[in-house]
MIFI-975425 format. One record per residue (C-alpha): residue in one letter; x, y, z. Coordinates in steps of 0.25 Angstrom, whole numbers, plus 5000, padded with zeros to 4 digits. Layout:
<sites>
aXYZ...
</sites>
This chain:
<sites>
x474748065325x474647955337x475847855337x474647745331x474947765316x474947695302x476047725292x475947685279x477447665277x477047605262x476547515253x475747405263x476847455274x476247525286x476647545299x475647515311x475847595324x474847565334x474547535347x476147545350x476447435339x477147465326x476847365313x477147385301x476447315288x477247255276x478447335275x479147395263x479947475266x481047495255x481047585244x480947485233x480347355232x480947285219x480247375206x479347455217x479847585220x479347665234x478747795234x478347885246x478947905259x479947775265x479547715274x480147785288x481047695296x480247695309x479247625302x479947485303x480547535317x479947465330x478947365322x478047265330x477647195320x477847205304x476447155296x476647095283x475447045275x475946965266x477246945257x477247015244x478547095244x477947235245x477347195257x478447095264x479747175257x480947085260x481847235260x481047305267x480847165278x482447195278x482247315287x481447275298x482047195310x481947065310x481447045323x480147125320x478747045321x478147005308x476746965305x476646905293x475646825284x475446665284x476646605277x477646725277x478346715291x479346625284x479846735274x479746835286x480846725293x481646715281x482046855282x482146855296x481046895303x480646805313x479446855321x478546825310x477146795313x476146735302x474646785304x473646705296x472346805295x471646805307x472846785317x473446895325x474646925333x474847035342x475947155340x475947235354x474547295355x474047245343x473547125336x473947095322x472947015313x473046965300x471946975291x471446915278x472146975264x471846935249x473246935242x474146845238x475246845250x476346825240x477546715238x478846735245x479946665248x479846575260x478446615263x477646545250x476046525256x476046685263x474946735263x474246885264x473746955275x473447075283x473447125295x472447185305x473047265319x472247305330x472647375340x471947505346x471647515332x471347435320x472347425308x472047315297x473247305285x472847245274x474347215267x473747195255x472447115252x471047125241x469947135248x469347005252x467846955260x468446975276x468947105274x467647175281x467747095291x469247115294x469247215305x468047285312x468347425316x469547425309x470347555310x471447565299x471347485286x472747485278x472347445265x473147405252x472747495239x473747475230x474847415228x476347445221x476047475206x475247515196x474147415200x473747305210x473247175209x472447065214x472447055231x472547215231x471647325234x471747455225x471247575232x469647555228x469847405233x470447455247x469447545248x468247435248x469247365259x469147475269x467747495266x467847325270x468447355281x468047475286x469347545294x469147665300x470547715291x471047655278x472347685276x472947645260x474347565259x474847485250x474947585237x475847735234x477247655239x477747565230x477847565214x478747525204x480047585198x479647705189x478247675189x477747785196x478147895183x477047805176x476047775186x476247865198x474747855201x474847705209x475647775220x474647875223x473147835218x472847725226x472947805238x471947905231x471047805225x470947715238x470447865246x469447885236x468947745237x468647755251x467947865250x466947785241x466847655248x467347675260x467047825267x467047775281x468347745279x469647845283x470547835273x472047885275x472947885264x474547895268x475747895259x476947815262x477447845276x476247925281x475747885293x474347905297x473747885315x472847765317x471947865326
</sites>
């Protein structure tokens, strides 16, 4: 495997190297969060080692998880939506960047874009008006993180000869709602967008307490259902499916 890799630490976490620059995308990183319980693999500690840049797209708690904020340095660079970077101060991290879609700042090599998402960006504590967004990285390569979003009109146009989609199928429970893709959603994003990989996140990590005796089927279908949906609208499309902590090249 070259050393320019995604792994998909869990949930809406993945970790970017590329181009000799390491970012990592909304980190949880505990093994609860409140009633959700975290199955597969823990995330490895060198994930959060040696970070240029932490990505967070907006600031619902299993995307900006105070706990696991806790245990990265405070000194690492945050790029963070519209409205947050006062939260991010609050707990003590003070290079925080706000990116309104369309802006970019850069992270060694590569540029870092925030993009247009359709989701509710959440009601926090110090940081009222935030807003969602995601998040395009180009480099030698292409990578687009769509945190988490529903489709919405500019999304074919978001990237051309995009390399890497990492789209949202799922969520933490036995259902999602509004401003989410399901796996037969996500698949009609990447036929939008058209990256030469898909690559699922956002679903088989977390669940609540006990629930998986019931239902155990939400932590592995989506994965399943979003393949098989790319093989109907989206052919063209490689599709990667990893499991917590797998890590797949970005050749």
């Amino acid at each position: 495997m070259t050393s320019d890799r995604l792994t998909y630490v869990g949930h809406s976490t993945v970790l970017i190297d590329l181009d000799g620059s390491r970012l990592l995308t909304d980190p949880v990183l505990g093994g609860n969060l409140g009633p959700l319980v975290r199955h597969g693999a823990p995330p490895a500690r060198e994930a959060t080692e040696n970070l240029d840049a932490v990505l967070i797209s907006h600031l619902h708690h299993d995307h900006a998880h105070v706990g696991s904020l806790r245990k990265l340095d405070r000194e690492t660079r945050m790029v963070v939506p519209p409205g947050s970077q006062p939260f991010f101060a609050h707990h003590g991290f003070l290079d925080a960047t706000e990116l309104a879609p369309g802006a970019s700042v850069p992270v060694g090599k590569l540029t870092v874009t925030a993009v247009e998402a359709h989701h509710d960006g959440g009601r926090r504590r110090h940081a009222r008006r935030s807003q969602a967004i995601g998040f395009l990285v180009r480099g030698t390569r292409s990578v687009y993180f769509a945190g988490d979003t529903d489709i919405f009109p500019g999304m074919k146009e978001l990237a051309e000869e995009l390399d890497f989609a990492l789209l949202p199928i799922w969520g933490w429970g036995p259902t999602v709602g509004p401003g989410h893709l399901d796996p037969e959603g996500a698949a009609e994003a990447a036929a939008l967008l058209s990256p030469r990989v898909a690559v699922p996140i956002h679903w088989g990590t977390l669940y609540p307490f006990g629930l998986h005796h019931l239902r155990p089927d939400r932590l592995w279908h989506p994965g399943k259902e979003f393949l098989d949906s790319m093989r109907e609208v989206a052919p063209q499309v490689e599709t990667r499916v990893l499991s917590p902590g797998e890590a797949t090249s970005l050749a």
